[in-house]
N, C-alpha and C positions, 0 to 999 in steps of 0.2 A: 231571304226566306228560302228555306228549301225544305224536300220530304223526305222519310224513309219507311220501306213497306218491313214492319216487322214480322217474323212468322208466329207469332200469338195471338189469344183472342183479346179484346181489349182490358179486361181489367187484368190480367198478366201484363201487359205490355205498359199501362199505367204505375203500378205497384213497381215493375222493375225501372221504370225512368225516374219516378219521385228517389226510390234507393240510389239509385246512383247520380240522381244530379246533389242530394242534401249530402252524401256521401264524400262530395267532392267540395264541401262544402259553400253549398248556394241555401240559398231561406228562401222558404218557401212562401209567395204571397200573395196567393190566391191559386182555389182551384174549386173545381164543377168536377167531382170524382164520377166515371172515369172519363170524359169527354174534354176536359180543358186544366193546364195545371202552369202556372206560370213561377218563375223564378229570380231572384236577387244574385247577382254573381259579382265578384270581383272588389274592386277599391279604386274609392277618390287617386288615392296615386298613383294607381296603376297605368302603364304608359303601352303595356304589350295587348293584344287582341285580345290574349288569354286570362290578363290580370287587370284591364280597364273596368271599370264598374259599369254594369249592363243590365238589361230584364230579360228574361228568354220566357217566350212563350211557346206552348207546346199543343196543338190542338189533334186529338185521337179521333179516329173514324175506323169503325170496323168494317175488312174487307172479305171479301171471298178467301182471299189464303192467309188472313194475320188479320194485321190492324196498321193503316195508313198515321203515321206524325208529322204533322206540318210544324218545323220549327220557325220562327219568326227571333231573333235577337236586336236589340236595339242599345244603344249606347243610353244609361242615364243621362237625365239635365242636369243634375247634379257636376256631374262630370262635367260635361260641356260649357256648364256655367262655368265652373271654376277655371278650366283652360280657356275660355272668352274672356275672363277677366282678367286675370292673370298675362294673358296678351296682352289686352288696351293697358294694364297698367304698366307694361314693360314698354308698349308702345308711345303713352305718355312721355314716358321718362328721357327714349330716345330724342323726341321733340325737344325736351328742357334741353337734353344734352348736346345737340347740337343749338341752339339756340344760343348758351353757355359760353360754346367754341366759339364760335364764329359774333358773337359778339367784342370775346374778348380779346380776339382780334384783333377787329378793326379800333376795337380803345389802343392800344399796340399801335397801332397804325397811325390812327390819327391824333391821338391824346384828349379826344373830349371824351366827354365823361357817357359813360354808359351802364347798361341799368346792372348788369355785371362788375362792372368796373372796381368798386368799394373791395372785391374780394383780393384783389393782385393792390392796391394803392393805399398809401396813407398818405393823405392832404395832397399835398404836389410831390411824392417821393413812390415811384411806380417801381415795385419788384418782379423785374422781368424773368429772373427764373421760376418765383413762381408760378409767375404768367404762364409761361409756355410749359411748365407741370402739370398747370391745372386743364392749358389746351389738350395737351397728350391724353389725360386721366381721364376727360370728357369725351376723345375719340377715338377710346379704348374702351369705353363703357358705352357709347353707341356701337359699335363693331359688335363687343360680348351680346349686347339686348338684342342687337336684331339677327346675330344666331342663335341667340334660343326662342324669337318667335317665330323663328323657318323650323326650329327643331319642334317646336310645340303643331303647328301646323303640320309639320311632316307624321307625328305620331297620330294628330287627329286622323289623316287621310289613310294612314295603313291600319289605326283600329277600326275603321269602319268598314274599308275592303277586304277585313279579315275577321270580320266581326262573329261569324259563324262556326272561327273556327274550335272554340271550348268545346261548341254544342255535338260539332262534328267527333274530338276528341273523347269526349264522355262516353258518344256512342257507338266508337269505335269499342270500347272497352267493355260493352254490354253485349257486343255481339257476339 
């Protein structure tokens, strides 16, 4: 959250925020003219501060030399959702994937049958290049999954420490 003292009275100072945040194109989704105006910004895919999908709220208060805006931004759940799920399911996957490995392994190793095992074998005739293709593919696809849930995690943590920065932007450009 943060404010800025504009030098108008408030319904100038209202009129020109609603112009230039729909301008920039946010939708508007609620407001109490001139005293409260809130905002839709951004997209499901967006990974940057500026293009994450957010709600910006904007509360007006008129002061001695302008009019006081408290902006407030917040990440949708939306968004949040989809990169919380989107993790666990990458994070699932990791689990099969090593499971996968390291089971078929140890069939490798010791030749009884394991619950993997039917994939690398036919009856008693065990194809070990397979095997160790499909070991490789499995700890090459845990590697990939669990950099993209550091990379997924890393975009959450800098869209939200930079979450203000559109609001900040838009209102650079109004002044």
């Amino acid at each position: 959250m943060f404010e800025r003292t504009l030098n108008i009275e408030i319904n100038e100072a209202y009129r020109k925020l609603k112009g230039a945040f729909t301008e920039k194109g946010c939708k508007v989704i609620s407001e109490e003219a001139p005293s409260k105006i809130c905002f839709k910004q951004g997209s499901l895919w967006g990974i940057a501060p500026q293009t994450a999908k957010k709600t910006i709220a904007a509360t007006l208060e008129p002061t001695e030399v302008g009019t006081r805006v408290k902006f407030s931004s917040l990440l949708s759940s939306d968004w949040k959702n989809i990169t919380l799920v989107g993790c666990a399911f990458a994070f699932v996957l990791v689990g099969v994937c090593v499971w996968m490995a390291t089971d078929l392994n140890a069939f490798i190793t010791t030749r009884n049958p394991t619950f993997w095992s039917e994939l690398i074998s036919n009856g008693d005739t065990v194809n070990l290049t397979a095997a160790h293709s499909l070991i490789n593919l499995t700890w090459g696809l845990t590697v990939f999954l669990s950099i993209v849930i550091l990379l997924e995690a890393a975009i959450v943590v800098y869209a939200r420490s930079k979450i203000d920065l559109f609001t900040k932007e838009t209102l650079n450009q109004l002044s």
